[in-house]
N, C-alpha and C positions, 0 to 999 in steps of 0.2 A: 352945502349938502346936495347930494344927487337929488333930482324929481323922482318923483316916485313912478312907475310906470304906468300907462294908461289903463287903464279898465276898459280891457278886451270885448268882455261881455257887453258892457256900456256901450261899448262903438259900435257893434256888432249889431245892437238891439234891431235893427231897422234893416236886415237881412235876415234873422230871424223867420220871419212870415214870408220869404222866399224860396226858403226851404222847399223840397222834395224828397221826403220819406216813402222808402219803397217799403213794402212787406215783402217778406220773403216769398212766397208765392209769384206774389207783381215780381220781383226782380228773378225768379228762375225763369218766368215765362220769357222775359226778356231777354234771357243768355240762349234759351230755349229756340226763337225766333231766329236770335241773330246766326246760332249753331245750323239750325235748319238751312237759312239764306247763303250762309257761306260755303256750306259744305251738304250742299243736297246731294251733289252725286259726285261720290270719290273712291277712287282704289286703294286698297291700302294690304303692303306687305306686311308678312311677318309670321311669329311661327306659334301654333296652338297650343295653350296652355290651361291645364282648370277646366278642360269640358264638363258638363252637367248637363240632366234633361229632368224638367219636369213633369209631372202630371198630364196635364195639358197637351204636351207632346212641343214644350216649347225651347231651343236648346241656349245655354249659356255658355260663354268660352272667352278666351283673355286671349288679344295679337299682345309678342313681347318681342323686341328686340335688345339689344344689349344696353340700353338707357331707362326705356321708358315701356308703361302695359295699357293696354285700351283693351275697355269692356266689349262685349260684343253680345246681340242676342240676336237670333237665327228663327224666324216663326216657323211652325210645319208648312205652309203653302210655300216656301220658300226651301224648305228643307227635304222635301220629298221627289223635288228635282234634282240632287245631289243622288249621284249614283255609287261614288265611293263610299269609305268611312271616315269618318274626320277623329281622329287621333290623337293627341298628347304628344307633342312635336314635331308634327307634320308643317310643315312650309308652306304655306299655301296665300293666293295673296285672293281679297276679295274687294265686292264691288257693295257700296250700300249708303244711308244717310245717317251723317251727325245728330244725336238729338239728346234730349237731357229728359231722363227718367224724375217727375219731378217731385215724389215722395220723396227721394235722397237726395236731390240735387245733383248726381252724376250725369256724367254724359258718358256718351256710348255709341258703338258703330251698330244699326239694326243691318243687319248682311241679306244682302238680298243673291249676289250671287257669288260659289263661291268656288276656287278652281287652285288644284295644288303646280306648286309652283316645280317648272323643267319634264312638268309630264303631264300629257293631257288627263282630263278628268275618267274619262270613259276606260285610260288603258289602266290606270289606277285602278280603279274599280275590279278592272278585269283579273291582275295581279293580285288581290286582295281576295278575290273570291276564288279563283285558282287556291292557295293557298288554302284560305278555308279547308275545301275540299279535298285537297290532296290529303291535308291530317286527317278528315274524317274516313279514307280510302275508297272514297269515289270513282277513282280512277282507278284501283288496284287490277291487276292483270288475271287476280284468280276471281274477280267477281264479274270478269267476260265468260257470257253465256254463246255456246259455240251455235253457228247460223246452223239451220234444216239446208240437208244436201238437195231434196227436189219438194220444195213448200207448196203446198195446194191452193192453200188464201195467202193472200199477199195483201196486208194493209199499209196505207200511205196518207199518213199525214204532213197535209202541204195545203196551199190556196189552190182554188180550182180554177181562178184568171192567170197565172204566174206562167214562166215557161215549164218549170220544173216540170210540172205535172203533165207538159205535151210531151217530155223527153223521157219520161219514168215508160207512160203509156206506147210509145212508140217501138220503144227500146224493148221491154216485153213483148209484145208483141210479134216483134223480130225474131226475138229467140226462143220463146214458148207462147206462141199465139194463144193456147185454150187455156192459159192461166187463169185464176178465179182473182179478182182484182176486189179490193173496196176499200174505198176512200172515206175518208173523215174531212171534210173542208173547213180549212181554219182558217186565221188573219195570219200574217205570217213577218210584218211590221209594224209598225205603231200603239197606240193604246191598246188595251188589251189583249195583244197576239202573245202576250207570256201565259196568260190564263191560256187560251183557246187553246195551244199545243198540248199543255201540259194535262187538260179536262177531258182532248182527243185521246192520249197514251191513257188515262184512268179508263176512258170510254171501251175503248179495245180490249183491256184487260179485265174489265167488269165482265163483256159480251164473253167470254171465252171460260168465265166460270158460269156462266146459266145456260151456256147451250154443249152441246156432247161434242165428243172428239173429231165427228167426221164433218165438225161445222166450226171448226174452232181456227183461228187468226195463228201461222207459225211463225212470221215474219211481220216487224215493220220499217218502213222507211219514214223516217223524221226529216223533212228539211226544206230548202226553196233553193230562188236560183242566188245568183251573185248579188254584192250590193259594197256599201261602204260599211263603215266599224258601225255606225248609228244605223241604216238598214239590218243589220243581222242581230242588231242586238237582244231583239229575244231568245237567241240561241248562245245567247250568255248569261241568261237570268238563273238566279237560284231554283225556284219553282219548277221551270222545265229540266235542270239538272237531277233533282231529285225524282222527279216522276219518270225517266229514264232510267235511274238507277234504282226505282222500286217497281218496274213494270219485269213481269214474271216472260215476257216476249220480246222473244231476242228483238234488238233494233240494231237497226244502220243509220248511221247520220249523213245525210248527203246537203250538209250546206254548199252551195255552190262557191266556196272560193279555195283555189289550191293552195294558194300560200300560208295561211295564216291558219289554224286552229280556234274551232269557239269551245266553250265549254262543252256545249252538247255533244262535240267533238270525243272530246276528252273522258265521259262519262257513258259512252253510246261503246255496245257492245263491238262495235265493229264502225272503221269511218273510210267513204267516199268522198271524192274529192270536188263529185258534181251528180247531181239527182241521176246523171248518165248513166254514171259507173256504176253507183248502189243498184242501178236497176239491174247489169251488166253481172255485179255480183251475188246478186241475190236468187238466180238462178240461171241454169248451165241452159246450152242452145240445146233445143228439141235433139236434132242429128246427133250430136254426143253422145247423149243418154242412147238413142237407140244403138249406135254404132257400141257404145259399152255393153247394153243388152246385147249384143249379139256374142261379143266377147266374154261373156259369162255362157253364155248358153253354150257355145262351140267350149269351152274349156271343161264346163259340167261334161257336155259326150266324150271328148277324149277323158275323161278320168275314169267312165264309167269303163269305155276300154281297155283301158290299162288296166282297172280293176280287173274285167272278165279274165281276160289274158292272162295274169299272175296268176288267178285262181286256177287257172286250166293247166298252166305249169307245173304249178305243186301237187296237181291233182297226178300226173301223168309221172311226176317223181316218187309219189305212195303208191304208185300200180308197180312202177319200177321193182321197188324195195320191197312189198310183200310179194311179188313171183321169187326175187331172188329169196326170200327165206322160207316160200311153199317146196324150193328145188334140194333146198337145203334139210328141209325135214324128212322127204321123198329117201333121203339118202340114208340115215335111221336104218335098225334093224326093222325086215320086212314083218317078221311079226310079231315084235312091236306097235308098228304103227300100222297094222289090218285094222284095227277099232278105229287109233284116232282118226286115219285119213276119210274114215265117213265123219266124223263130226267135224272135222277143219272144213270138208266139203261144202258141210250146213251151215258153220261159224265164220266162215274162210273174207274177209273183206274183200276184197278182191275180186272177189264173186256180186258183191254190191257195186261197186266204184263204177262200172259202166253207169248203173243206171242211175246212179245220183249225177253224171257227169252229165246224160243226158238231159235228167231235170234243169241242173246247172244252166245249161245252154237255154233251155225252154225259158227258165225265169228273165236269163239274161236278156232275153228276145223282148220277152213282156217289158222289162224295163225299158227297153227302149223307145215300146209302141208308147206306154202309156206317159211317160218323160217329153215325149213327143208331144203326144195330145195335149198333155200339163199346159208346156211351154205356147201351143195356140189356144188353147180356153184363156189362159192369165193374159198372152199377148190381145186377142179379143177383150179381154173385161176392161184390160187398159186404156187401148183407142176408142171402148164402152164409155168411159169416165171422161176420156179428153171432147169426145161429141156433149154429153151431160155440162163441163165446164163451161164451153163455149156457149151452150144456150141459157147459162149465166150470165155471160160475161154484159156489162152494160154498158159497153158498145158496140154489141150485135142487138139491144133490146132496141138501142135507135134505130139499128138497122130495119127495124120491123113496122118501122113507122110513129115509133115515140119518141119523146123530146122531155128537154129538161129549159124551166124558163126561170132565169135567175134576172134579180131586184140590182140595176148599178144605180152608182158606182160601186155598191156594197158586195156585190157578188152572192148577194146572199140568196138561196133557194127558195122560191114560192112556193109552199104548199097550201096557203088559203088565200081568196081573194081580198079578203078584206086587209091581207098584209101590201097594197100596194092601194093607189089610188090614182085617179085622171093626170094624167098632164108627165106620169112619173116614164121611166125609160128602162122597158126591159130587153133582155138578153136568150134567144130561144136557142138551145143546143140541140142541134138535128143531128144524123150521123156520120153528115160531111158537110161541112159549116159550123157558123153562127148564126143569126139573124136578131138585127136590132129593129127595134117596136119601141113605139110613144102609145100609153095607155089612154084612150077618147073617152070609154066605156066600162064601168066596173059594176058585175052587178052580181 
């Protein structure tokens, strides 16, 4: 007969107490560890699937390719650096650590950054919010508000260090020196330059309903100078699109780069291809307008001409016409017409039309003086208003011995002392120059 087989257990007995019993806990943390150490920092493709957001503001999403699906979760501090939208079969490959969530025991990618795949993130973003916009008709052609032909104020928001704003000023200048100017000084890059534009365009439009028409903003210029896709990008933000397309005052957008279109581009009543030209366009050169003034005025006298002249004509064709039918009644039996030709005498037009012909000529005379006088009282009130502008303008007010002293690197405007402090470096604007200063003394 066969032996019976050992007793396992029996043999076994003296490894027993060698044993190592994990708890579940002790053994996630372990896969936990080793998930971290192998795979702290890895890329990983593939396409998004099962987005969700919580409460918290904290996002979930599955990478799947044609085998296999990995969990992913996305914190907000990591999420609000993403400029696009992440979507439900978008391609995209990211960057983040292995870890095991250890209530369930899953593991999962935490995505730290995250970038769609064959196109950059930024232009994604850019296409995405174009789109947006296009359906809500943002850009629609009938909700271009038409520019003022000769604007009185002229607002510009832009940074007050940038070039923009030496080439807005200059460029005016040139061409209508006594323009009434005022500026809004924004950021016009980085952290919050999407607010500042978009609180500048509300600002403008708030001033223009509390104060009366002969003090009210016609124009603005929105923009700065050149840069790359990430320098201009607050002129691709939502926030500044809307506040362009809800500000009641025509705008031009003068971002400085020709090629390429931003949004603000696209939603701005009117686009410039560099702060240059929006200045260029936003009002005609001085000599124009007068050289046109004068061409109104010479066209108004010859019509008044031409009018007098026609009148004198037809005047001189009804004298014609009633002699011939006073010659024509003359010829009547003689008595007959013994009575009427005393009251034709008294009734007879003819016998009037000199001397309305003379008043004629009299009025027409007047018109001329006083058409005349018109044209220099308004010509006076005009070059009245352009002297009045220019003892606005504030760059004649430096001229007069004032200054403007801005906080750097910030640029930002000192109106109290206590906003700066010893050791700090400011920036004084005289009305030809700059001048920089180290603060010794603040009191």
């Amino acid at each position: 007969m066969p032996k019976a087989p050992p007793d396992l257990f029996t043999q076994n007995t003296s490894l027993k107490d060698n044993r190592h019993i994990y708890t579940v806990s002790e053994l996630t943390q372990n896969i936990k560890l080793v998930l971290e150490n192998t795979f702290a920092q890895v890329w990983v493709e593939g396409e998004v699937s099962g987005i969700g957001r919580i409460q918290t503001g904290t996002t979930f999403l599955s990478l799947k390719d044609s085998n296999s699906l990995l969990k992913c979760v996305i914190f907000p501090s990591n999420l609000n650096a993403v400029k696009f939208e992440i979507k439900d079969g978008l391609k995209v490959i990211c960057f983040g650590r292995v870890s095991v969530y250890e209530k369930t025991g899953q593991y999962q990618l935490y995505i730290e950054k995250i970038e769609p795949k064959g196109i950059g993130s930024l232009q994604l973003a850019l296409e995405q919010l174009k789109e947006k916009l296009e359906k809500e008709g943002l850009f629609a052609v009938e909700h271009k508000k038409p520019m003022p032909y000769l604007p009185s104020r002229i607002g510009v928001v832009t940074s007050l260090t940038g070039a923009a704003i030496k080439d807005i000023l200059k460029v005016l200048d040139r061409r209508f020196k006594d323009v009434n100017i005022i500026i809004n000084p924004v950021r016009v890059q980085g952290e919050g330059a999407k607010e500042d534009i978009a609180q500048a365009i509300q600002d403008f439009n708030r001033l223009n309903q509390q104060v009366g028409m002969e003090a009210q903003i016609d124009v603005l210029i929105v923009g700065r100078g050149g840069g790359s896709i990430e320098d201009l990008w607050a002129f691709n933000e939502e926030i500044v699109a809307r506040a362009i397309y809800n500000s009641r005052i025509p705008i031009i957008s003068a971002v400085g780069h020709e090629r390429d279109w931003t949004i603000a581009d696209l939603v701005a009543d009117l686009r410039a291809p560099t702060p240059s030209v929006a200045a260029e366009l936003v009002i005609p050169k001085k000599e124009d307008v007068s050289h046109e003034l004068d061409g109104f005025i010479g066209g108004l006298r010859k019509g008044l001409q031409d009018l007098v002249l026609s009148l004198d004509e037809t005047m001189d064709d009804l004298i014609h016409r009633l002699s011939l039918n006073a010659g024509h009644i003359w010829e009547l039996n003689r008595t007959q017409c013994v009575s009427a030709t005393k009251k034709l005498t008294l009734l007879n037009p003819a016998a009037l039309i000199p001397q309305y012909k003379t008043r004629m000529l009299d009025l027409a005379k007047q018109i001329y003086v006083r058409m005349d006088h018109l044209f220099k009282l308004k010509n006076s009130q005009f070059f009245g208003l352009i002297e009045k502008l220019s003892s606005l303008n504030p760059l004649n007010i430096l001229a007069r011995g004032y200054s403007v002293t801005f906080k750097m690197p910030e640029g930002k405007i000192i109106k109290e002392a206590k906003s700066i402090k010893t050791g700090d470096t400011i920036k004084t604007r005289v009305y030809k120059g700059d001048i920089f200063s180290k603060v010794t003394e603040v009191s």
